[in-house]
MINU-915215 format. One line per 8 residues: number of its first residue (from 1); their letters; for each residue x, y, z of C-alpha. Coordinates in Angstrom, 1 decimal, decimal comma. Each point is the difference from the previous one (the first is absolute). Layout:
// MINU-915215
NUM) A) X Y Z; ...
//
This chain:
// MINU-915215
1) XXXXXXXX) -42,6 36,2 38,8; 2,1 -3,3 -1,1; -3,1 -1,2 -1,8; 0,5 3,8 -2,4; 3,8 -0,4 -0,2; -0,1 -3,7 -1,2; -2,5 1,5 -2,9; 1,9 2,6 -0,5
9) XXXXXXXX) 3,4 -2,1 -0,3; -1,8 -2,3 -2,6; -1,7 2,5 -2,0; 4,0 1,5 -0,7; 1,4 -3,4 -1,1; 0,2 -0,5 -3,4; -1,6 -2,8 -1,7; 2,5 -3,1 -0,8
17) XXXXXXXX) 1,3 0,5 -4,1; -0,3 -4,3 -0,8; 0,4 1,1 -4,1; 3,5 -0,6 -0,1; -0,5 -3,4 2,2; -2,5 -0,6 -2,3; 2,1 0,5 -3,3; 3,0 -2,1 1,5
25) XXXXXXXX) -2,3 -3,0 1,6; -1,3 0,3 -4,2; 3,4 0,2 -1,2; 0,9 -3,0 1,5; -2,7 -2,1 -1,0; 0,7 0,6 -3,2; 3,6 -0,9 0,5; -1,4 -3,7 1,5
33) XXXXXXXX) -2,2 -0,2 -3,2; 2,7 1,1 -2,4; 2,6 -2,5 1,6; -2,8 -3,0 -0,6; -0,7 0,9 -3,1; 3,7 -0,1 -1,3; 1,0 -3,2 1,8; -3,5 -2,0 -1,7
41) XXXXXXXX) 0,3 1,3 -3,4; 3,8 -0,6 0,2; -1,0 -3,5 1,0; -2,6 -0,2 -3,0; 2,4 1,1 -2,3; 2,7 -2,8 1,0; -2,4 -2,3 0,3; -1,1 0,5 -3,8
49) XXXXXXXX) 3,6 0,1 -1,0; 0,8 -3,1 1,6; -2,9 -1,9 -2,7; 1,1 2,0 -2,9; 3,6 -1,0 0,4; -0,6 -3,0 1,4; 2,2 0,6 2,9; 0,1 0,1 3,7
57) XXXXXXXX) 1,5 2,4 1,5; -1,3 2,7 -1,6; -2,8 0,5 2,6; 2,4 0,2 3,4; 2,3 2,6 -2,1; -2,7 2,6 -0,7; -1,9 -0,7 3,1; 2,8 0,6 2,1
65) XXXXXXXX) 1,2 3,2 -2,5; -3,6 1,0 0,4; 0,4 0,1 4,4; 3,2 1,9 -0,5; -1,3 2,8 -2,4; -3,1 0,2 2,3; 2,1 0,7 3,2; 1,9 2,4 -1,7
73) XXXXXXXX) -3,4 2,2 -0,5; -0,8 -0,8 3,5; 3,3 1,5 1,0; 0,0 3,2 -2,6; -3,7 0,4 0,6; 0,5 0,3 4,1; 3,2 2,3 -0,9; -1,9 2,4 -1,9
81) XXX) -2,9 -0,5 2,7; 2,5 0,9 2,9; 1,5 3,5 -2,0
//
């Protein structure tokens, strides 16, 4: 008798939906790539400035403009994520 409950109990729960888990645990990922992307190229780019102008500076300043600009599509990605 328990043994025909407990099947019957498990046949009338509904299988877990992970596509949503899925499409966030993807959506973030992307975020993490995105994020590196910006902060190397922003680096390449000052870096290449920095020998074409013959400067030094040049490199820190869009490297460090590059971090800012990438956490503010962190942050207005995970807002949009969280609506």
């Amino acid at each position: 008798m328990l043994v025909l409950n407990l099947q019957t109990v498990m046949k009338q729960q509904k299988p877990r939906d992970n596509s949503e888990l899925l499409r966030t645990a993807a959506s973030l990922s992307g975020i993490a790539i995105q994020m590196g992307a910006t902060i190397f190229l922003g680096n390449l780019l000052g870096e290449w400035l920095d020998q074409k102008f013959e400067k030094t500076y040049l490199e820190d300043t869009i490297t460090l403009l590059a971090v800012f600009l990438s956490i503010y599509l962190v942050i207005k990605k995970v807002m949009t994520l969280n609506k």
